[in-house]
Structures are given as structure tokens and as C-alpha cells.
C-alpha positions in Angstrom: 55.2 -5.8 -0.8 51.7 -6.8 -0.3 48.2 -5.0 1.3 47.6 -5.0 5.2 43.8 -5.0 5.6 42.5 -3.0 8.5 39.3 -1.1 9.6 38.7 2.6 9.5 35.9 5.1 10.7 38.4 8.3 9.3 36.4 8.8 6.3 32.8 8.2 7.6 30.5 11.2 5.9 29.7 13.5 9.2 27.5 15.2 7.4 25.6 12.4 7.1 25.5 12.3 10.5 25.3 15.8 11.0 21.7 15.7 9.2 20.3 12.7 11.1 21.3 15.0 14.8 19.1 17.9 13.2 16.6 15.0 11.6 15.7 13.7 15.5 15.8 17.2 17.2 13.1 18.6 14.8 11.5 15.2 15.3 12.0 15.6 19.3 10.5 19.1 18.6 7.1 17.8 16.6 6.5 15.0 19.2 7.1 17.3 22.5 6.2 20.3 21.3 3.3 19.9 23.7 5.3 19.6 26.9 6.8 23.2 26.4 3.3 24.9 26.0 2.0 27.6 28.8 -1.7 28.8 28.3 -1.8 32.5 29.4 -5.5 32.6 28.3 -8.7 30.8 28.1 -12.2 32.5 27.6 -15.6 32.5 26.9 -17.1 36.1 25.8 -20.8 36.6 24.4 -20.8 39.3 21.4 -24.1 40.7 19.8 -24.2 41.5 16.1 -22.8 44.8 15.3 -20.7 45.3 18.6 -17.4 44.5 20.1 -15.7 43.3 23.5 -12.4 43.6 24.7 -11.0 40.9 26.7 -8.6 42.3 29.7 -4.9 43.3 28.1 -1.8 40.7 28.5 1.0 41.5 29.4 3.5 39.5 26.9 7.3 39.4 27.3 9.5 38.8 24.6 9.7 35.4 23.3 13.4 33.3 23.5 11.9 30.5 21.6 8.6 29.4 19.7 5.5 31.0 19.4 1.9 32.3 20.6 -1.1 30.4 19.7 -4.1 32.2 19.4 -7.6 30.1 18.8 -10.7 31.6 18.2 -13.9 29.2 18.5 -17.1 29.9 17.8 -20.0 28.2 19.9 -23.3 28.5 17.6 -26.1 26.1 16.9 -26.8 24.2 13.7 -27.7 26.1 10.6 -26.4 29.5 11.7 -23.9 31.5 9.9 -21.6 33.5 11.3 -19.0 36.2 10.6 -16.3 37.7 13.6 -13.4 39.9 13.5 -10.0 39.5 16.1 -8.0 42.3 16.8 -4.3 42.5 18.5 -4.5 46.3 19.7 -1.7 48.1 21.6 -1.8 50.0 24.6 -2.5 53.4 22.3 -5.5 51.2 20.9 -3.7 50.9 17.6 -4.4 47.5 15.7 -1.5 45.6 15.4 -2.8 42.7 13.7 -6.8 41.9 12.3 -8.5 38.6 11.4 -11.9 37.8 9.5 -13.3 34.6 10.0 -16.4 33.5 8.2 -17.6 30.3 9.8 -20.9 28.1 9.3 -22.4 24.7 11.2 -25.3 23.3 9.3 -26.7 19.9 9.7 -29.6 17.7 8.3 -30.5 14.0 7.4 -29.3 12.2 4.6 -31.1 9.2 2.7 -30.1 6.8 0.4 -31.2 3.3 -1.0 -33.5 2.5 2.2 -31.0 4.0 5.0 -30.7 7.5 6.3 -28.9 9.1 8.7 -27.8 12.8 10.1 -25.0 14.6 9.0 -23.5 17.9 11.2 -21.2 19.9 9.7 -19.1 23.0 10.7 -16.1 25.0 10.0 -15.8 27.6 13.2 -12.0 28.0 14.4 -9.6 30.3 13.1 -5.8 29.8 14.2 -3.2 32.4 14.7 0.2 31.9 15.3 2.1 35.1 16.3 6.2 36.2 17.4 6.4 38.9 19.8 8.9 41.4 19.4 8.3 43.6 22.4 7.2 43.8 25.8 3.9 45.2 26.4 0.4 44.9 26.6 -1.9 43.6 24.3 -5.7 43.7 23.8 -7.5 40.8 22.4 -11.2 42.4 20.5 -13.7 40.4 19.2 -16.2 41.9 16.7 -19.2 40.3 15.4 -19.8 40.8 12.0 -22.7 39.2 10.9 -24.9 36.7 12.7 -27.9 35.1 10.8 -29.5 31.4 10.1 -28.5 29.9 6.6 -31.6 31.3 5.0 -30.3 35.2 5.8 -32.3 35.8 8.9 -30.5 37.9 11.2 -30.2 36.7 14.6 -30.6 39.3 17.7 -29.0 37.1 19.8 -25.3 37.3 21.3 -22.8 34.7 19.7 -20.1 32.6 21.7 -16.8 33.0 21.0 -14.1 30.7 23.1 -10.8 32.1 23.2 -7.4 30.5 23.9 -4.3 31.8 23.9 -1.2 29.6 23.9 3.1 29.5 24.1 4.4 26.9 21.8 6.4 25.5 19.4 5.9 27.4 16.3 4.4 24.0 14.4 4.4 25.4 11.1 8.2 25.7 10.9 8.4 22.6 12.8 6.7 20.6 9.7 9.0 22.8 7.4 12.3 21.5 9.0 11.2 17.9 9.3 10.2 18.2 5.8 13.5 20.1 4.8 15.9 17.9 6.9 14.3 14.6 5.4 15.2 15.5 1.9 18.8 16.4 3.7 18.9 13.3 5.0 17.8 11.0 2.4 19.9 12.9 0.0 23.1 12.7 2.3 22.5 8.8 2.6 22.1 7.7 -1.1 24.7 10.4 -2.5 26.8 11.7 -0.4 28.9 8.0 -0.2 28.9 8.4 -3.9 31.5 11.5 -3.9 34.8 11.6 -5.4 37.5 11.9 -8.4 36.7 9.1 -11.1 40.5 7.7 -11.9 39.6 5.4 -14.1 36.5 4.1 -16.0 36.2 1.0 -17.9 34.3 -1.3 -19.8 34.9 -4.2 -22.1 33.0 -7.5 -23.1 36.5 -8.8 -25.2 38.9 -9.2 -22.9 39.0 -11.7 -19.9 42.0 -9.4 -18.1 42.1 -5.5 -18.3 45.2 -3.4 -17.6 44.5 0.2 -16.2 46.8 3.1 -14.9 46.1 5.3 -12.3 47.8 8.3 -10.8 47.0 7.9 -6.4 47.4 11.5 -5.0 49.2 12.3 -1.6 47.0 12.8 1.6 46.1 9.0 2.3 42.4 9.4 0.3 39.9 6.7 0.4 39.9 4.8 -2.5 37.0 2.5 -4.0 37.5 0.0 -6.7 34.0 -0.9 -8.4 34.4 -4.2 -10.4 30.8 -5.1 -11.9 30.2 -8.1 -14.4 27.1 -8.2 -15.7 26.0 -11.5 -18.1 23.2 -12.6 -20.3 24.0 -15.9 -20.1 21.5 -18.9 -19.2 23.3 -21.0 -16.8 26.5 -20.0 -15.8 26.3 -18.0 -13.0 30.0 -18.0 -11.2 32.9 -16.1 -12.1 36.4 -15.9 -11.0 37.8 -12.5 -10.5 41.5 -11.7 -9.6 42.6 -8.3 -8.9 46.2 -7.2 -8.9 47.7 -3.3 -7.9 51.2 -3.1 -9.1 54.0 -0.6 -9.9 54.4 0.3 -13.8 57.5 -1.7 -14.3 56.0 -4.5 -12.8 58.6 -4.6 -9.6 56.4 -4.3 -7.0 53.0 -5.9 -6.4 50.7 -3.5 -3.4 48.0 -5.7 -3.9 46.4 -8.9 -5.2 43.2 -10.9 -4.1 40.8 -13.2 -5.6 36.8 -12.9 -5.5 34.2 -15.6 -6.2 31.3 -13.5 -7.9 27.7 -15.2 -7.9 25.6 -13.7 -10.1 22.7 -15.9 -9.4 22.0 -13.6 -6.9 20.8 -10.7 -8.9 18.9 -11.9 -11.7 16.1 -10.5 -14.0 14.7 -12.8 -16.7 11.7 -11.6 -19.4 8.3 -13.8 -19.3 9.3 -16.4 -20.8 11.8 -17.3 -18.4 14.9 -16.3 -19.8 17.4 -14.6 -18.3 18.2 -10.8 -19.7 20.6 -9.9 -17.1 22.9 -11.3 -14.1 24.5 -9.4 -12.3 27.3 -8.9 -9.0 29.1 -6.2 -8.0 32.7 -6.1 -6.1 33.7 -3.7 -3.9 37.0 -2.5 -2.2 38.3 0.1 0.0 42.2 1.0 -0.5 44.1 3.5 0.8 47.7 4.7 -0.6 50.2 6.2 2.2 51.7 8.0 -1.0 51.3 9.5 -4.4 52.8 7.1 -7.3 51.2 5.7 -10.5 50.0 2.0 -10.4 48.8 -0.5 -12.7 45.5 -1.8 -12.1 44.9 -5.6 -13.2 41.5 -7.5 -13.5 41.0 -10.9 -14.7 38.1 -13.1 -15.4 39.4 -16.1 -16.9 35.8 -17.5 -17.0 34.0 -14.9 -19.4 31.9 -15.3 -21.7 30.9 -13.9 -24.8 27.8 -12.5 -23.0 29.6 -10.7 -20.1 30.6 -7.6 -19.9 33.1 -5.9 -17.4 32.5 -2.8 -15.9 36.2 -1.8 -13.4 35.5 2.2 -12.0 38.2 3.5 -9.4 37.6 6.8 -7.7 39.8 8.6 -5.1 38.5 11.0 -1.8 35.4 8.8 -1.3 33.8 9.1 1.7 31.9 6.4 3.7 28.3 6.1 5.5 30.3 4.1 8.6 33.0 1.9 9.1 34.7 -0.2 6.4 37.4 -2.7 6.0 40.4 -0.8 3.9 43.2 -2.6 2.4 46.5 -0.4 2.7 48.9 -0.2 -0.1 52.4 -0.5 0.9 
């Protein structure tokens, strides 16, 4: 009896590809966010120090996706300081939400080693984002706190406040699912592949061929037979490996191949040039159409005192996409 290599997809990890689907839409949602906005609201109202307006009552409906946008803006000259309240008030005039934004713009000239310059600085906006739960209408008031120059000298003159109010994408979850589904999906590449029962384990620098048992379970599970050879030698960097599957009497061979390893290919030597390690790593998919116990046979007639043999078979792996399988039979 001998191996019949094939392909399969059957074990590919969907989740996987389950994470990178819910990577793209929140990615979808970041980038066109924009398209799916509908202003209900944008206006310019004057308030004086000490008073309040009102700004005519929305009617809002109750929100099947995203969020409202509210942005608050005020228009001031340089070197003022300024203090405003916003209120979301009901149709009974009860406040259903309250803001205080301190905000400041000051500017000057700067000089330095023979060259000067102005600076302007402000911080004005405040930023709300809001759900709506229920249908009704809603008062937007504005409420000037405090008005003065940045030496304290109050200002008897009516501040500008733009407002904008906006249907969106709520943005701040957006960034919280690309974030979240990132770390899914980085986490789903390097490990998930990496799942599995460990049937056998093994490492030896003594002998050039290993003998191993294994008990394969029923259900057809992937299979993944590590071999790794790792060497500290100078100059030789080819070994011969031959792996044999075979029943425990020694009857029936399921599987035998050979593999040309080049370690030259993975090399990491110290400053002075010499090599500390070479290494190459062999990998192949089986699958068994039925539970028995096998005998696992590696041989490197080749090795050296300096290599060392590293043979790992684990059962129920999954895969990141398709993969050449040899089948046991």
C-alpha cells in the first residue's frame, strides 16, 4: 500500500476567513462612513455673555443604524477666552443632556536666532456624538458662560457659535472594531493554523533514524508531520531525509518519501563569521481514512555530530488555504 497525494480546501480555518469578512466591512465602514451622512442642521447663532438662545426644535426619529453628530464651533477673535454651555432639552423643557466647553484662540509673534514669525492658536469645537432612542423633538440651547480677553476683561459683545448637526457612522466604535478585529485577525493568521493534538514529540542529536508510534483517530483529521534539523556545522549544509509510515509489524508501508533539506537557506552566524545555527524545516499534510496505530520512521543518514532532529506530528490541524495532503491507505 502506498500514499495517493491530492489537494484539499476541507480543513481551511473559516474563522480565519470569517475575521478578514468583519476586518474589510469595518474597514468599508471607516472609509465610507461619509457617503451615509445627512445634515439635519447647520447654524450660525450670536449669544451675549450671561444669556441663552434656542435654536428651533428637531424633530428626530429613531435611529436604525449609526449615530448623531453634534459640532459646536466657536467664531471668536484672537486672544479672547471663551466659556459656552449646549443643552439637549425635551419638549417639557427638561435637559436631556449638558455640555461645558472652555475654549481659547490666542496668537502672537515668535523670535528666535534672527527669524520671527506668528503663531495662532485655538482650541474652539466640542464634539458630541449621540443615539436616539425615541421619536420626538429636541431643542438645541446655547448658553454663554463667560466671554472675556486673555487678560480677564469681559467682553459686552455677542459670541458666534456655528452649529452642525449630523447622521453618521458612529466613528468612535468604528475605530474600536477595526482596532478589535485587527488583533482577531492577526491572531487568527499566526495561531489559529497552529491548533491541534501533539501525537508525538521528539528530539535527538544521536541517532541518524528515529522510530516513533502514533495512535491516528477515526474522522479523516488533518495531520502535520514537522521534521526540523537544525546544525552548527561550518560547511555542510545538505541533508538527506527519508520518511517512512508503516503498520507495527512492519506489513504494510502507507507512506514513504524522500526530502533534500538545504539548510544554507536559513543561516545565522556570530561576528566573526561563524556559523551558530542552520536550519530547514519539512513539512507534510497526511490524512488517515481510519483509526490504527503506525510507526513513524525518519532517517538522516548524513548527520552529524552537530545536528540535531527535531520530528512533531499533531492530528485535527487546520489550514490557512489549500494544501497538498498525502492520503494513507
Amino acid at each position: 500500500m502506498s500514499a495517493t497525494s491530492t489537494t484539499t480546501g476541507r480543513y481551511i480555518d473559516l474563522a480565519l476567513y470569517t475575521c478578514v469578512i468583519a476586518f474589510v466591512v469595518v474597514v468599508l465602514g471607516v472609509l465610507g462612513g461619509g457617503l451615509l451622512e445627512q445634515e439635519y442642521l447647520s447654524q450660525v447663532a450670536a449669544v451675549r455673555s450671561g444669556e441663552s438662545v434656542n435654536l428651533a426644535p428637531i424633530q428626530f426619529q429613531r435611529l436604525s443604524y449609526g449615530a448623531l453628530r453634534l459640532e459646536v464651533v466657536a467664531l471668536i477673535e484672537a486672544n479672547r477666552w471663551i466659556t459656552y454651555e449646549v443643552e439637549l432639552r425635551d419638549r417639557q423643557d427638561q435637559v436631556l443632556f449638558s455640555a461645558i466647553k472652555p475654549g481659547w484662540r490666542e496668537s502672537g509673534t515668535w523670535r528666535e536666532e534672527g527669524e520671527s514669525g506668528t503663531w495662532d492658536e485655538a482650541d474652539l469645537d466640542a464634539v458630541l456624538e449621540l443615539k436616539v432612542t425615541e421619536t420626538e423633538p429636541i431643542t438645541i440651547r446655547l448658553n454663554l458662560l463667560d466671554y472675556t480677553t486673555t487678560n480677564g476683561t469681559d467682553i459686552n459683545e455677542p459670541a458666534t457659535l456655528k452649529v452642525t448637526l449630523r447622521r453618521g457612522l458612529d466613528s468612535g466604535m468604528l475605530w474600536w472594531g477595526l482596532l478589535g478585529t485587527g488583533i482577531i485577525l492577526v491572531g487568527a493568521f499566526w495561531w489559529g493554523p497552529f491548533g491541534g493534538d501533539r501525537l508525538i514529540h521528539s528530539l535527538s542529536n544521536q541517532d541518524s533514524e528515529l522510530v516513533l508510534q502514533a495512535l491516528l483517530a477515526r474522522g479523516r483529521p488533518l495531520l502535520r508531520l514537522t521534521i526540523t534539523l537544525t546544525s552548527t556545522h561550518q560547511s555542510q549544509f545538505h541533508r538527506t531525509l527519508r520518511v517512512r509510515i508503516r503498520s507495527l509489524d512492519g506489513t504494510h508501508t502507507f507512506y514513504t518519501n524522500r526530502h533534500e533539506l538545504n539548510l544554507s537557506s536559513n543561516i545565522k552566524r556570530n561576528e566573526d563569521g561563524e556559523v551558530t545555527q542552520a536550519r530547514a524545516v519539512q513539512h507534510t499534510f497526511l490524512i488517515s481514512p481510519q483509526a490504527m496505530e503506525v510507526a513513524l520512521i525518519v532517517e538522516v543518514p548524513d548527520l552529524t555530530l552537530k545536528d540535531r532532529v527535531s520530528v512533531t506530528l499533531e492530528q485535527g490541524v487546520h489550514t490557512r488555504w489549500t494544501v497538498p495532503v498525502q492520503v494513507l491507505t
